[in-house]
Kinemage of the C-alpha trace (Angstrom):
@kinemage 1
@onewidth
@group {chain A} dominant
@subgroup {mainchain}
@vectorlist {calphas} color= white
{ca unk a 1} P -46.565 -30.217 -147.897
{ca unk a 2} L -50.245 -30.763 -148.286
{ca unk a 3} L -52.114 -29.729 -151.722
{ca unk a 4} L -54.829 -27.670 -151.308
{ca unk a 5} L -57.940 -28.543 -153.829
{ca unk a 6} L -59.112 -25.643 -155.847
{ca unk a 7} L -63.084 -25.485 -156.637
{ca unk a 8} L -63.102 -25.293 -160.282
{ca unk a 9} L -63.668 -21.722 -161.452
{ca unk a 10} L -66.077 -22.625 -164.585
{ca unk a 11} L -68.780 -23.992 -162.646
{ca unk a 12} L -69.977 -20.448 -161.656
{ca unk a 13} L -70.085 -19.489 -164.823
{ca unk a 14} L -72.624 -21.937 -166.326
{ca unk a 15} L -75.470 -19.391 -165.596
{ca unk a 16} L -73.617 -16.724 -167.618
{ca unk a 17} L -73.390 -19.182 -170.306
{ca unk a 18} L -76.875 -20.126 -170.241
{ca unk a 19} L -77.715 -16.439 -170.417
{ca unk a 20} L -75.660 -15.591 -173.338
{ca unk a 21} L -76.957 -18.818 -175.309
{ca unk a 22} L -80.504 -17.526 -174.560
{ca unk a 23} L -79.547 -14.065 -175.847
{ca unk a 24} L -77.537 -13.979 -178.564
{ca unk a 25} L -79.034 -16.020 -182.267
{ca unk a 26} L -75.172 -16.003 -183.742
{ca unk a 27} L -72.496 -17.576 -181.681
{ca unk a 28} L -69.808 -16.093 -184.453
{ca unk a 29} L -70.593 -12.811 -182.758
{ca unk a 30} L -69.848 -13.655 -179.499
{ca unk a 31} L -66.766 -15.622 -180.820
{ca unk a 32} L -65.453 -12.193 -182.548
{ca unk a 33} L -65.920 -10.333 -179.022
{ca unk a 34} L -63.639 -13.172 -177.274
{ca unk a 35} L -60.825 -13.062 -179.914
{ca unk a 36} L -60.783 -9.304 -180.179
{ca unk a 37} L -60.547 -9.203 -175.998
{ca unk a 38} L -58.458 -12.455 -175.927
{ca unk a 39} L -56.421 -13.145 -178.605
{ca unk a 40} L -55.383 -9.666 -180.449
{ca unk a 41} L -53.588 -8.318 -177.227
{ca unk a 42} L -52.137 -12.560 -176.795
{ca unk a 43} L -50.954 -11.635 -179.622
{ca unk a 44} L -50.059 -8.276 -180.409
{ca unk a 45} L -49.460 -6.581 -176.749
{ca unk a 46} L -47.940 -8.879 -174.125
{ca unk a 47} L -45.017 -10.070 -176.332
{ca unk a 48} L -43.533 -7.282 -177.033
{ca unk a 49} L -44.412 -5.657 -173.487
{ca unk a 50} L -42.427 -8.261 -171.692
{ca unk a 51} L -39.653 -7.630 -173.823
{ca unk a 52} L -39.770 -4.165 -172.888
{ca unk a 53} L -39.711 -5.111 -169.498
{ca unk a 54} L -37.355 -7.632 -168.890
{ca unk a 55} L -34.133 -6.338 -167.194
{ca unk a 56} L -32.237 -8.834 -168.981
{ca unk a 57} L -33.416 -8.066 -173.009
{ca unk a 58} L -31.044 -4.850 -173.805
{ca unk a 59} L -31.731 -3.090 -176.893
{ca unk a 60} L -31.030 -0.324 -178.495
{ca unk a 61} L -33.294 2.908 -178.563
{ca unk a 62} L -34.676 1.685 -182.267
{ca unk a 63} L -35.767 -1.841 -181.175
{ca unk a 64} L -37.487 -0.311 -177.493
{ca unk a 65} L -39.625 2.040 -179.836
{ca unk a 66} L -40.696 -0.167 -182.032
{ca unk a 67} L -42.008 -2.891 -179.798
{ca unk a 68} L -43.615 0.218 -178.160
{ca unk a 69} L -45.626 1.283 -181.170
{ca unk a 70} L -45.876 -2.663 -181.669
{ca unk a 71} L -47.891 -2.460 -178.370
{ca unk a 72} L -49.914 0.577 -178.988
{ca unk a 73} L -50.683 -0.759 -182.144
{ca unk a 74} L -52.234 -3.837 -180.555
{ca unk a 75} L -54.111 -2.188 -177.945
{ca unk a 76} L -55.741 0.088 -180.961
{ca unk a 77} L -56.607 -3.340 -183.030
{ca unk a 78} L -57.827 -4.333 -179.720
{ca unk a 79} L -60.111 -1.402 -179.095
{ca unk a 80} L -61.309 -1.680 -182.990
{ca unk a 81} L -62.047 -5.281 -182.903
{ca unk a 82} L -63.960 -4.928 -179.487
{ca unk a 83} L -65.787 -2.172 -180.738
{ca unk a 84} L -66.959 -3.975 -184.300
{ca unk a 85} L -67.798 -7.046 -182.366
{ca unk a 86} L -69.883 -5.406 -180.157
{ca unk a 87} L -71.869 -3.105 -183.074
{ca unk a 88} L -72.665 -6.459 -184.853
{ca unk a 89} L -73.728 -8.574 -181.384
């Protein structure tokens, strides 16, 4: 089987870069924007998603509503943090 070589994604994205270094004076803002889009739902959505949807994690009615709320919980500290981050870009 022959590998097939992959152009590396970044590169495209060096003008977007140069852009937002132009643009924006603090880089903490921009920093804020990426963890609230990034890392809350990392950390706060997918877990508890893919236990709700794995066919092989049975639990009871208690546990599948609370990593439910766990999720919409996470999607509203997503939607907060996005929103703050962008008010103080």
């Amino acid at each position: 089987m022959v590998a097939h070589s992959v152009p590396c994604p970044t590169i495209g994205f060096s003008p977007v870069r140069a852009v937002v270094s132009i643009l924006v004076e603090d880089t903490g803002s921009v920093l804020s924007l990426v963890g609230a889009l990034c890392a809350t739902p990392l950390m706060t959505v997918f877990p508890p998603l893919m236990l709700v949807r794995c066919s092989e994690f049975e639990a009871g009615q208690l546990t599948r509503a609370l990593h439910i709320a766990t999720c919409v919980a996470g999607a509203a500290l997503t939607l907060g943090g996005t929103v703050l981050a962008l008010l103080n870009v």
